[in-house]
DSSP file (Angstrom, degrees, kcal/mol; ACC not computed):
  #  RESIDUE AA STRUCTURE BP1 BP2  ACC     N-H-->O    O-->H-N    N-H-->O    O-->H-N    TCO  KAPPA ALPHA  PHI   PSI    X-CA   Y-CA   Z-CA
    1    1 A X    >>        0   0    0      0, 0.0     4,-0.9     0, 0.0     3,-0.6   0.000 360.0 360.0 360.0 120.0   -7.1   82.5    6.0
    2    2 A X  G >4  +     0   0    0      1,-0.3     3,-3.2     2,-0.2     4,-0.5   0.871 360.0  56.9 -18.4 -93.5   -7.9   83.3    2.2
    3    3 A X  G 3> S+     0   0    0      1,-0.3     4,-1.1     2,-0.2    -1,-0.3   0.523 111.0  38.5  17.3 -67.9   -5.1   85.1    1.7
    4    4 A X  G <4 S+     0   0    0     -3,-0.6     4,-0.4     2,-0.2    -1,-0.3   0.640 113.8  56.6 -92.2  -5.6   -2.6   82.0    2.8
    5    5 A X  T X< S+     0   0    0     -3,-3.2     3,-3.4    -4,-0.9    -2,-0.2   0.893 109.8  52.4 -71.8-108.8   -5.1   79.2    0.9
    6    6 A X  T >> S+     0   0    0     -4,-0.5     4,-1.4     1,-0.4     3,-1.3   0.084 111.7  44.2   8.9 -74.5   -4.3   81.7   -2.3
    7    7 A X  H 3X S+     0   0    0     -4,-1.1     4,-0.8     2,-0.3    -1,-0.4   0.492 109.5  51.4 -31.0 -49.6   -0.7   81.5   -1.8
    8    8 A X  H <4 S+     0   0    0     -3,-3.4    -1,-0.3    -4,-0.4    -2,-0.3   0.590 107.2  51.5 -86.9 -17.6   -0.3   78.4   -1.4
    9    9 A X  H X> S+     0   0    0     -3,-1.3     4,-2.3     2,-0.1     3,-0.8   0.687 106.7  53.9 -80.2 -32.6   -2.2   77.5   -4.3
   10   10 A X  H 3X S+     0   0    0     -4,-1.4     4,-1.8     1,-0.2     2,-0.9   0.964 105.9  56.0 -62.4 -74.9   -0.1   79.9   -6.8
   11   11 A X  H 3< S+     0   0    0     -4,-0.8    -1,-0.2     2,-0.3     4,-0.2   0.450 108.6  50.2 -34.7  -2.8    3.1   78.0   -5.3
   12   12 A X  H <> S+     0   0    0     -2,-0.9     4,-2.0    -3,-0.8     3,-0.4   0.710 111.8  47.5 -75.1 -66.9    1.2   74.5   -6.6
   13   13 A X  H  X S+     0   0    0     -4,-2.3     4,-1.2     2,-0.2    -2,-0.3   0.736 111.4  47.3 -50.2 -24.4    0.7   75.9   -9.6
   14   14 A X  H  X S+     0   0    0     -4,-1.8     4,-1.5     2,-0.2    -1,-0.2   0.752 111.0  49.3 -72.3 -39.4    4.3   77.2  -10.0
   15   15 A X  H  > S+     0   0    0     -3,-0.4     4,-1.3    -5,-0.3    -2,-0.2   0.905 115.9  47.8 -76.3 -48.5    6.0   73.9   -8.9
   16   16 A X  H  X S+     0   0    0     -4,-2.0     4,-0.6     2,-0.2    -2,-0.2   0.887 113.9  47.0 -75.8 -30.8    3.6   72.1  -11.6
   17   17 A X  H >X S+     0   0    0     -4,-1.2     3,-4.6     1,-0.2     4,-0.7   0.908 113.7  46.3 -33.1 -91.4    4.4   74.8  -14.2
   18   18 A X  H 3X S+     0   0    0     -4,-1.5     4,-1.7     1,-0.3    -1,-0.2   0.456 119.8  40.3 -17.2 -40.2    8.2   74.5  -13.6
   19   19 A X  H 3< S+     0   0    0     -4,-1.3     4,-0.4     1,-0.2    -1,-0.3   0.368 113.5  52.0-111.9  26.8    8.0   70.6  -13.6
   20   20 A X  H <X S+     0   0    0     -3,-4.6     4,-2.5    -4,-0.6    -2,-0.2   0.628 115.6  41.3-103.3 -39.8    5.6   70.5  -16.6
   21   21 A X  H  X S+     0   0    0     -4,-0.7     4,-2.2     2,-0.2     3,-0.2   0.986 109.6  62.9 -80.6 -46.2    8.1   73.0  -18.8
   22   22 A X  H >< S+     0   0    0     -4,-1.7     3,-0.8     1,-0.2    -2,-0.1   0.677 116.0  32.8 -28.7-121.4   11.4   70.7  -17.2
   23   23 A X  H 34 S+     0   0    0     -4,-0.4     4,-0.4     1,-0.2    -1,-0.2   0.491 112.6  55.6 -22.1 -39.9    9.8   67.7  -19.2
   24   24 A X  H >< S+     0   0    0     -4,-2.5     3,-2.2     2,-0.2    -1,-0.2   0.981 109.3  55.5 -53.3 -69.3    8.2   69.5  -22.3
   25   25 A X  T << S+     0   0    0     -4,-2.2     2,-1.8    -3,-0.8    -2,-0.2   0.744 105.5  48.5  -4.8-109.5   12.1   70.8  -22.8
   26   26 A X  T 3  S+     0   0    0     -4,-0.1    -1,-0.3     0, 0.0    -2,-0.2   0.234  94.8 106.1 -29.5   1.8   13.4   67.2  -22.8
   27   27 A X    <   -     0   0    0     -3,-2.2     2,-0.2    -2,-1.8    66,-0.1  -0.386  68.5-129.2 -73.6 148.4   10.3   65.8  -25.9
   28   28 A X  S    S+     0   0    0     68,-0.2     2,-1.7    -2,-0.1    68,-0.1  -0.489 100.8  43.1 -35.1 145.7   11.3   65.2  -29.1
   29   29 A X  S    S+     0   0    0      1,-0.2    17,-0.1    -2,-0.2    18,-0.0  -0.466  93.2 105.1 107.5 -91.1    9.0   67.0  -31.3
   30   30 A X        +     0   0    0     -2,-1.7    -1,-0.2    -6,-0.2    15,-0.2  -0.015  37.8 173.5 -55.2 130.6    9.2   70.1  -28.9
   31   31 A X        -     0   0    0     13,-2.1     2,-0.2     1,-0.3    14,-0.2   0.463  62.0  -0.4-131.9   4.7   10.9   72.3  -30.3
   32   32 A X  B     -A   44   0A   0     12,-0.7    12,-4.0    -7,-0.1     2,-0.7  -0.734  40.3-160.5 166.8 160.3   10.3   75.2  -27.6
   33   33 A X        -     0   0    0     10,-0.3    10,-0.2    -2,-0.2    -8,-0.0  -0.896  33.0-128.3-130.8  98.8    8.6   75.6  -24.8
   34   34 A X        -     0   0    0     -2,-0.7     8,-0.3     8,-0.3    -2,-0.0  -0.210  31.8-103.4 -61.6 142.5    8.1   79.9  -24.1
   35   35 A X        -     0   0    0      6,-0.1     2,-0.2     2,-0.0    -1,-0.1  -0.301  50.8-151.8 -75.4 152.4    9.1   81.2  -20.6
   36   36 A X        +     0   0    0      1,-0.1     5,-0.1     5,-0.0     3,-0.0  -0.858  43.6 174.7-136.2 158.8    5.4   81.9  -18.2
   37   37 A X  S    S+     0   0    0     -2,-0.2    -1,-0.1     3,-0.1     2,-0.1  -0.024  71.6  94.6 -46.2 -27.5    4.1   83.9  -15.6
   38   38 A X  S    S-     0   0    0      2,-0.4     2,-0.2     1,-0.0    -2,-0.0  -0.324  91.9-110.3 -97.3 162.0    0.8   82.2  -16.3
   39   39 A X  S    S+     0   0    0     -2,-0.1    40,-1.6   -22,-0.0     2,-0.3  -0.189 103.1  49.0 -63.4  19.5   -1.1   79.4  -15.1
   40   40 A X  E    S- B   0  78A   0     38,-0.3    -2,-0.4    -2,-0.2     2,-0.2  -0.950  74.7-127.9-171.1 169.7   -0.4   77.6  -18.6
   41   41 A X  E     - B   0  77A   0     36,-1.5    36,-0.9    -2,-0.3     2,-0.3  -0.562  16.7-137.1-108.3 163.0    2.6   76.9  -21.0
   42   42 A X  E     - B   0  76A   0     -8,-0.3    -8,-0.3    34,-0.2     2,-0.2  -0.797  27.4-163.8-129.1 136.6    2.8   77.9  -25.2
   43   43 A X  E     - B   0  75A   0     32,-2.0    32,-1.9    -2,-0.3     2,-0.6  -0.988  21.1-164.9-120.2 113.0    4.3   75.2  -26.7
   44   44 A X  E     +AB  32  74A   0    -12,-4.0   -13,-2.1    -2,-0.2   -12,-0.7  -0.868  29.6 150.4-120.2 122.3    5.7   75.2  -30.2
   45   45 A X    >   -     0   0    0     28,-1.6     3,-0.8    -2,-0.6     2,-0.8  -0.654  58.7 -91.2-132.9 176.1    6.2   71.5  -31.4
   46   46 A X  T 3  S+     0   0    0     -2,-0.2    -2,-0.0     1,-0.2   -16,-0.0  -0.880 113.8  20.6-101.8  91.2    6.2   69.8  -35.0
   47   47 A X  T 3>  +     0   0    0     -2,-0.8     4,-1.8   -18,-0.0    -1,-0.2   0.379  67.9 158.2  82.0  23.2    2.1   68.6  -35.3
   48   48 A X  H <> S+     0   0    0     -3,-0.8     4,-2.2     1,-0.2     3,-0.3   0.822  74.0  45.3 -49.4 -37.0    0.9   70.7  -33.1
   49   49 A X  H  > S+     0   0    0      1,-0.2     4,-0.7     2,-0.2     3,-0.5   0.977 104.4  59.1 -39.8 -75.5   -2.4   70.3  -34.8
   50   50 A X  H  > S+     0   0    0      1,-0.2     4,-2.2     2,-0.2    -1,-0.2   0.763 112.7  52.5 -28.7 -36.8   -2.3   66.2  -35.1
   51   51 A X  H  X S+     0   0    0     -4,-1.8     4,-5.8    -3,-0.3     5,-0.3   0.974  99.5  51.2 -50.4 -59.7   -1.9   66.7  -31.0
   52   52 A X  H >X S+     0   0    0     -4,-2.2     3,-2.4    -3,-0.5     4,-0.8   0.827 112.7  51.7 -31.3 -84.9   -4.5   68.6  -30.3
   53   53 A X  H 3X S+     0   0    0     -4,-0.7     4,-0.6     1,-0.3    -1,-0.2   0.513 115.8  39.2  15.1 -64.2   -6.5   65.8  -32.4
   54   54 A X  H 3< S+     0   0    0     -4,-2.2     4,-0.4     1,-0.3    -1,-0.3   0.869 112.2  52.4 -90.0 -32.3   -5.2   62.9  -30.5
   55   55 A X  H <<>S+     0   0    0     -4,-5.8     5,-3.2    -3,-2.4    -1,-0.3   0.840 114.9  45.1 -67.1 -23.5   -5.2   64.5  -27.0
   56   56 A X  H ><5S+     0   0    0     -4,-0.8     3,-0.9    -5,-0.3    -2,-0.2   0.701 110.5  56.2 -80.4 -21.5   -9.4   65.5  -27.9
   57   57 A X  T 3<5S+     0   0    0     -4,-0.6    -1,-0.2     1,-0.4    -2,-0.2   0.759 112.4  45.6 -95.5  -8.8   -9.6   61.6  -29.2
   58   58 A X  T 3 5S-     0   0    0     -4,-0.4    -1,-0.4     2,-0.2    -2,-0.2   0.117 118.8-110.8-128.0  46.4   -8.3   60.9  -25.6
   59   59 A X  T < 5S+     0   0    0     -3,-0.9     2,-0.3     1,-0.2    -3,-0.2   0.265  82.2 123.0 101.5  13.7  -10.5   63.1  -23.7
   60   60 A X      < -     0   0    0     -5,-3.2     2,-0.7    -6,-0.2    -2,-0.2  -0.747  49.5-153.7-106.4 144.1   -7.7   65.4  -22.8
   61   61 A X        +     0   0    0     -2,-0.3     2,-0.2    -5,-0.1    -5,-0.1  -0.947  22.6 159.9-108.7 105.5   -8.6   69.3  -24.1
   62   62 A X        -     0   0    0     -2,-0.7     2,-0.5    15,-0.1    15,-0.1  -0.799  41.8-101.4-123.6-151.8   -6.0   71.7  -24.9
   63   63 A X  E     -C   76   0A   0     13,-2.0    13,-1.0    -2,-0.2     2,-0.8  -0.870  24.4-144.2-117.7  99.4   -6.0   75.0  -27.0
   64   64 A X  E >   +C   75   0A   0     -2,-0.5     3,-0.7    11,-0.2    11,-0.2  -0.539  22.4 173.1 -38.2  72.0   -4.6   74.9  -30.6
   65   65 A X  G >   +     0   0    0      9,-1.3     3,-2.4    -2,-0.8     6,-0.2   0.504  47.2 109.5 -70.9  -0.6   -2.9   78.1  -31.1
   66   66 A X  G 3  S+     0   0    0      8,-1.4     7,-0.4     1,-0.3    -1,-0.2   0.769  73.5  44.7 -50.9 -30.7   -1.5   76.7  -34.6
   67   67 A X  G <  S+     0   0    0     -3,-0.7     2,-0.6     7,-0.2    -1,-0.3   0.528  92.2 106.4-101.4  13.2   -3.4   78.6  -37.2
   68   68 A X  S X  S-     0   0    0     -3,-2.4     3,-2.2     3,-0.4     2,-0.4  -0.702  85.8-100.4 -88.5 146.9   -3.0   82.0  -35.4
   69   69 A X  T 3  S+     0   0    0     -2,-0.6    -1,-0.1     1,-0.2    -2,-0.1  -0.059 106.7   9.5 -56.3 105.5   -0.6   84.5  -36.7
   70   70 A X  T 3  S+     0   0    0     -2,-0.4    -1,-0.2    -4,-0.1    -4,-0.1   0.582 117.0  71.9 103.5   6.4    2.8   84.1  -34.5
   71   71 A X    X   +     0   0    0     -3,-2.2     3,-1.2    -6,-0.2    -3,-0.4  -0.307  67.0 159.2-143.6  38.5    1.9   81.1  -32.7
   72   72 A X  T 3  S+     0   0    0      1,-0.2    -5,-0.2    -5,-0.2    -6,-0.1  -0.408  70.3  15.9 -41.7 132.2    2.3   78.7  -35.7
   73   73 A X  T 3  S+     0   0    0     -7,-0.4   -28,-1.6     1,-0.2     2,-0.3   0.812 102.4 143.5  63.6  29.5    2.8   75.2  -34.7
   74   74 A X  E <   -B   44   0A   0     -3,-1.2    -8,-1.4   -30,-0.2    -9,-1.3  -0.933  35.4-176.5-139.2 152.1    1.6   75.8  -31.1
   75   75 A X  E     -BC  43  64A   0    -32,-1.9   -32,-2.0    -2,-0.3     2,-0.4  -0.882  20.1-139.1-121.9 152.3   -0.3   74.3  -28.4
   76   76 A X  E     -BC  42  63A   0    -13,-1.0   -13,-2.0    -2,-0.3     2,-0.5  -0.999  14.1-153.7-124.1 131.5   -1.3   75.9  -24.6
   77   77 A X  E     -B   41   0A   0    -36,-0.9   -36,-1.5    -2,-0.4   -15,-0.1  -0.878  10.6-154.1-103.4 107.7   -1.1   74.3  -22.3
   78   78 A X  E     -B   40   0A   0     -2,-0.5     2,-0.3   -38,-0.2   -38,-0.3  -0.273  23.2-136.9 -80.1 150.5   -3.1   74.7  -18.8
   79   79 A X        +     0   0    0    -40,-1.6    -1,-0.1     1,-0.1     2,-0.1  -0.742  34.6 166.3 -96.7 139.1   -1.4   73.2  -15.7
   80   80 A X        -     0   0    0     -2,-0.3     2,-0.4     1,-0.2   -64,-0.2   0.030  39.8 -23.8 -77.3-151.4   -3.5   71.5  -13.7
   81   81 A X  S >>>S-     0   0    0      1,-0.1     4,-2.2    -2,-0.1     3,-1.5  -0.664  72.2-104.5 -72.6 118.9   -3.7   69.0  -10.7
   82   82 A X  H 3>5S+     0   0    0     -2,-0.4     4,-2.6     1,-0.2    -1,-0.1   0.834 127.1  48.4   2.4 -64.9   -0.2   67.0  -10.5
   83   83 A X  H 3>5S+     0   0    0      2,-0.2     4,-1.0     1,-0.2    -1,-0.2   0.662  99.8  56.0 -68.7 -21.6   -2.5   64.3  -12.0
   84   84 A X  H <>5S+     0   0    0     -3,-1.5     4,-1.0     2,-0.2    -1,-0.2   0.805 115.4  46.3 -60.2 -57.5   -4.2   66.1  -14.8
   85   85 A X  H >X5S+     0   0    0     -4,-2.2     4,-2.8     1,-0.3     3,-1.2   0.918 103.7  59.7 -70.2 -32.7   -0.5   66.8  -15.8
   86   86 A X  H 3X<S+     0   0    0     -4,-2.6     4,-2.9    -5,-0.5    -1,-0.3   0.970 108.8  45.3 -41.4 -64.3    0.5   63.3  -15.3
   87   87 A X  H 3< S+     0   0    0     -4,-1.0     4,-0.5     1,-0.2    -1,-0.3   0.375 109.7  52.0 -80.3  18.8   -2.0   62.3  -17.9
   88   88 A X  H <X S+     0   0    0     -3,-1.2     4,-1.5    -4,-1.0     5,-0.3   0.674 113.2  46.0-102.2 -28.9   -1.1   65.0  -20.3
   89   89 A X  H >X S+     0   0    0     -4,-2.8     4,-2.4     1,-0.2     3,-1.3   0.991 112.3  47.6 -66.3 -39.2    2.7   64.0  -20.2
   90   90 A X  H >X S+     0   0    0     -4,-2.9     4,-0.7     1,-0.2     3,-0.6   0.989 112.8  50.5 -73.4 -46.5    2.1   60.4  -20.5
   91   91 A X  H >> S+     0   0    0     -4,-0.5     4,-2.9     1,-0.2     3,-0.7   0.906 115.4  48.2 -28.9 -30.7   -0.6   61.4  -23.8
   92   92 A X  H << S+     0   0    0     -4,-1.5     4,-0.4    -3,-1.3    -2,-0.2   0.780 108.3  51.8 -99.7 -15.8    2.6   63.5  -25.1
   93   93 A X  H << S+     0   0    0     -4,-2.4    -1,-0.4    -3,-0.6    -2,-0.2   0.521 107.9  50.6 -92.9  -0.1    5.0   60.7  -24.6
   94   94 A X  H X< S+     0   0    0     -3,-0.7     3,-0.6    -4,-0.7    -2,-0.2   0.380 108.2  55.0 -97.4 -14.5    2.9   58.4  -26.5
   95   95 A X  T 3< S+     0   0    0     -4,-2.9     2,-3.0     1,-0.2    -2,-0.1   0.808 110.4  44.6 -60.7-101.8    2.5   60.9  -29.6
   96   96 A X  T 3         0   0    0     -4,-0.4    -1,-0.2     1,-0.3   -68,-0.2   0.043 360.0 360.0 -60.7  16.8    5.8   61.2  -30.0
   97   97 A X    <         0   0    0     -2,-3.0    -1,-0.3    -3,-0.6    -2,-0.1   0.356 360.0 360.0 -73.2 360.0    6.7   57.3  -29.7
């Protein structure tokens, strides 16, 4: 059934949100992490630009909201697969070493 596939894929995504935002929180660096509804997190951290950088120079994409008006110093971030997120925490825990 569609319908319970669907459903059961927003509740993946919700549990990865939830334990993506739980870890951002705890970063050095991060200096908030904006409450979602969405299938990705706003981030606002201290280099947000230099991340981006270094997550594109390791094959990782996010979106660099930093030079837009009201989202200064911010990165979004889309949740992915458990594993996709794996390798974005372990990227964001070697920036910030």
């Amino acid at each position: 059934d569609i319908l319970k596939i669907a459903r059961e894929n927003i509740q993946k995504i919700i549990a990865e949100r939830e334990r993506m935002s739980a870890f951002l929180k705890g970063q050095d660096g991060i200096t908030n992490v904006y409450p979602s509804d969405a299938n990705f997190l706003l981030i606002q951290m201290e280099n947000a630009h230099a991340l981006y950088e270094y997550a594109l120079s390791k094959g990782i994409i996010m979106r660099d909201m930093s030079s837009a008006q009201g989202t200064q110093n911010c990165i979004r971030l889309t949740i992915g697969t458990p594993e996709q997120n794996d390798l974005v925490m372990d990227l964001v825990r070697e920036f910030y070493k």
